[in-house]
N, C-alpha and C positions, 0 to 999 in steps of 0.2 A: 321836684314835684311830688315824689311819691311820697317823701318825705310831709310834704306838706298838707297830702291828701288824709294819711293815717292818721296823724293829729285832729282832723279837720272831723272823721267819723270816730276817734276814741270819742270826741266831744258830745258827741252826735248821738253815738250809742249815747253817752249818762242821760244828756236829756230827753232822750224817748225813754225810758225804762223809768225814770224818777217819775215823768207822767203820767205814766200808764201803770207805777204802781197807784199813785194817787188816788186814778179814776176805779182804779180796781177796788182798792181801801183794804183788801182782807190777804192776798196772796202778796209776795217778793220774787221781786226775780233770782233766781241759785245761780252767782257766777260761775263757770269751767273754765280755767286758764288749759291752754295746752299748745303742746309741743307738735310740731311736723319731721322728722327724723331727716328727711331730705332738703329742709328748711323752713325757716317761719314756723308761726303758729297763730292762737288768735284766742279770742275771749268770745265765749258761748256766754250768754243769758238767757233763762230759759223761768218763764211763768207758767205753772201749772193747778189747776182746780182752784182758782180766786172765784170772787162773785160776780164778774165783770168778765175773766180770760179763762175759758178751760184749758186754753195752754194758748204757747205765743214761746218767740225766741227772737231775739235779740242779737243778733250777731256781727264781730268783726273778725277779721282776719289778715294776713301777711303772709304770703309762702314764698316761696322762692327756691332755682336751683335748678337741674338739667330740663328741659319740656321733653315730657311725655314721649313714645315714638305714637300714639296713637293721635295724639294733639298736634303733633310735627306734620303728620298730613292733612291734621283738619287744616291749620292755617298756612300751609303748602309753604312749610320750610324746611331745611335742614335743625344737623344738630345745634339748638340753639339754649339758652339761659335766660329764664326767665321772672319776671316778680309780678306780681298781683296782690292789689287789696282790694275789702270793699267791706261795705253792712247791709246785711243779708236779712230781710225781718219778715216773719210773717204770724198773723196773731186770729187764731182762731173764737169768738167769743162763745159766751155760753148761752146767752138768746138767739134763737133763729131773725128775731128781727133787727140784732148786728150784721153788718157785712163781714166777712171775713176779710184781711189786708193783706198785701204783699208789700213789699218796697224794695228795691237793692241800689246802690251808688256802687260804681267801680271803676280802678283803675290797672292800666297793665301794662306792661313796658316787655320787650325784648331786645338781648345783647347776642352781637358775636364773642367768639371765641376771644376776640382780645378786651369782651368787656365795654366795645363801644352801641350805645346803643343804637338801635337800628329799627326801631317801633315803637310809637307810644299811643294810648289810647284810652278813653272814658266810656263808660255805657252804665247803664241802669236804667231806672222809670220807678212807677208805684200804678197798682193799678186794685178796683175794689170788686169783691164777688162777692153780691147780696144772696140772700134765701129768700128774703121777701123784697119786690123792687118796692121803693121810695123814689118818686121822680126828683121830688126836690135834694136828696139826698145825694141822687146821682149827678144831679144840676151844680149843687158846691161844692163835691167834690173835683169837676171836670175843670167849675171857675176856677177853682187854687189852681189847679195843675196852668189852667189857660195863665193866669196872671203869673205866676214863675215862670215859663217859657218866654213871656212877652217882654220880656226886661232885657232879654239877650237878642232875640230876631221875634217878630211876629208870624212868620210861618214854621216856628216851632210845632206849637200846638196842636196844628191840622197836621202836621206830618207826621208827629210822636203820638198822636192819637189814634192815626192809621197803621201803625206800624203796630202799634199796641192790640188792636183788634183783629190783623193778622197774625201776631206772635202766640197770644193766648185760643188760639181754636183750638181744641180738641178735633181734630178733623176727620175721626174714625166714629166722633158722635157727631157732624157736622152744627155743630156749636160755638161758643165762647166760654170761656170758664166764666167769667163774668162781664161786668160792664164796662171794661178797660181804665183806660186813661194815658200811662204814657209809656213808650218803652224805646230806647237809643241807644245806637251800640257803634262800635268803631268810630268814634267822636275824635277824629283827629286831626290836628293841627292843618292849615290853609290857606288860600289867602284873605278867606272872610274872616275866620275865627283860627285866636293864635289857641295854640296848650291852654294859656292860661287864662283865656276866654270861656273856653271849656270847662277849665274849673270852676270859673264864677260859677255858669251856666248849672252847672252838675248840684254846685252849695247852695243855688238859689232853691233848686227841685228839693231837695235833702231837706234845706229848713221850711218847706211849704209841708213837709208833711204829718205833721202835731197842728197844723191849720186846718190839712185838708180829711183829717180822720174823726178826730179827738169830738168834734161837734153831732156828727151822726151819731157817737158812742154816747158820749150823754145825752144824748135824746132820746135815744131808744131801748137804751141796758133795763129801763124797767118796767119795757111795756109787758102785758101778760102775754102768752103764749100757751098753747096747747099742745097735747103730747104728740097729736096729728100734725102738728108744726115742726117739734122736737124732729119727728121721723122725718119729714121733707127735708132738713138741715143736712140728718145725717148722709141722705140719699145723694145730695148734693155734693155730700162735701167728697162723698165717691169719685165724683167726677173731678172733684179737685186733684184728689193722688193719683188719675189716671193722666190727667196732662205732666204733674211733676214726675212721675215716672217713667213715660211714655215720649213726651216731649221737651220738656224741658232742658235746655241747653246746658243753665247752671249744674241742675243735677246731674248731668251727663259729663258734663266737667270736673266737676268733682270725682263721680267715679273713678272715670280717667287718670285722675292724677293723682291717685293712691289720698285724695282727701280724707279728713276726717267724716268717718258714716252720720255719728253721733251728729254731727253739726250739718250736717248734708239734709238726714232725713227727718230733723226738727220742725220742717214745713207739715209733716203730716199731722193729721186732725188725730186725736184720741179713741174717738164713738164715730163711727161709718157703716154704712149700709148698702148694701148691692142687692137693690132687689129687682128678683125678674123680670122685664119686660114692663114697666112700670112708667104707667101714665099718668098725669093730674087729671083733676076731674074739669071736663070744659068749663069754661069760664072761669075757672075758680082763679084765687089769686097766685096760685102755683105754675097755672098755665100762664098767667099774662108776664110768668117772669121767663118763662121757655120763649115765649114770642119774641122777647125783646135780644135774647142769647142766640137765636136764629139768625135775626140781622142787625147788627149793631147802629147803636142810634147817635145822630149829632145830639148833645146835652148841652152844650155852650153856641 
């Protein structure tokens, strides 16, 4: 299986990056091959200052090798051995009235000592954080996600959707980082769904999402904008590196586990802004996106 997963996102990564240079037309992605010392390694792709991505990263990976002592108690085991893949994306645009993306697909496995395994499991999602809301925007983004869940169970959707809008709160700003979509994790093996039901499940979510982004991007990359816009972006996107740093599990995992920084902290935007005690002006369209990050909406 892992085997068959790595293949599955080496693929995965080329055709999101060929895309989204496309759509970009003037910037490439710079591959990083690299090494992990205590195992594995992985391929970084990384878009910066295009017409379309002020930055954006692309990522797969494969490590492998003792787990952590600090990871050993998060997953309440002993000395154990462990492997992990996954692709890691997140693509920051350069119009405010882009959403900004996440995406990740992953898989994980753990062995004993004699190498037999003894854990296996899938997680990821994708989920979209607007600067300016578009209903309809967030309405087809939420369908893709609903119609890849429904191929495997139909109460995917309502539950990966929930899960997603508790996973992303900033809960020190009592928020959402954005307007969700889907997020699952510990995806294993049962008597409803085997391993490799999982996998479908996982590749179905994976190839919906050059469906469920790509459409919003050309629609909006060239509406105009203001510099008063520009600043709302950046303010925002504030709050984006206060959940990946603050909350975030991946990131947290990484740390942990002597990861690559370089490839860790590629989610962060470029141009950000922390400004004091900072409110939108009522009614304005700034606030009707705070209303909607207060309580999270049914969209499908």
């Amino acid at each position: 299986m892992k085997d068959k997963f790595y293949k599955y996102i080496e693929k995965l990564q080329d055709q999101i990056t060929s895309k989204l240079e496309q759509i970009d037309g003037k910037a490439k992605f710079q591959q990083d091959l690299w090494k992990r010392a205590e195992g594995g390694g992985g391929r970084t792709r990384v878009i910066e200052n295009g017409a379309v991505f002020e930055k954006g990263g692309v990522n797969i990976s494969a490590v492998h090798g003792p787990l952590a002592p600090a990871m050993q108690k998060y997953f309440k085991v002993g000395e154990v051995d462990f492997f992990a893949c996954g692709l890691s994306l997140v693509l920051h645009p350069k119009n405010p009235m882009v959403p900004t993306v996440h995406a990740n697909w992953r898989y994980f496995e753990m062995y004993d000592k004699e190498g037999k395994t003894i854990d296996q499991w899938f997680g990821g999602g994708q989920d979209l954080t607007p600067y300016y809301l578009f209903e309809e925007d967030a309405v087809h983004f939420h369908q893709v996600c609903k119609n890849a869940c429904d191929k495997s169970n139909p109460k995917f959707y309502s539950e990966y959707k929930k899960r997603c809008d508790e996973y992303f709160w900033n809960s020190h700003r009592d928020e959402a980082r954005g307007i969700g979509g889907l997020f699952f994790d510990y995806c294993k093996a049962s008597e409803e769904m085997s391993i490799e039901d999982w996998y479908n499940f996982v590749t179905e979510v994976g190839d919906s999402f050059l469906e469920a982004y790509v459409p919003i991007v050309e629609k909006r990359k060239d509406l105009p904008y203001s510099e008063a816009q520009r600043n709302w972006q950046e303010i925002r996107r504030g709050r984006y590196v206060e959940f990946n740093l603050v909350h975030d599990k991946g990131t947290l995992f990484g740390l942990k586990t002597n990861g690559r920084i370089e490839s860790i902290l590629m989610s962060l935007p470029p141009h950000v802004q922390w400004v004091y005690d900072h409110h939108p002006e009522p009614g304005s369209e700034e606030e009707k996106l705070l209303e909607v990050l207060r309580e999270p909406r049914r969209w499908v």
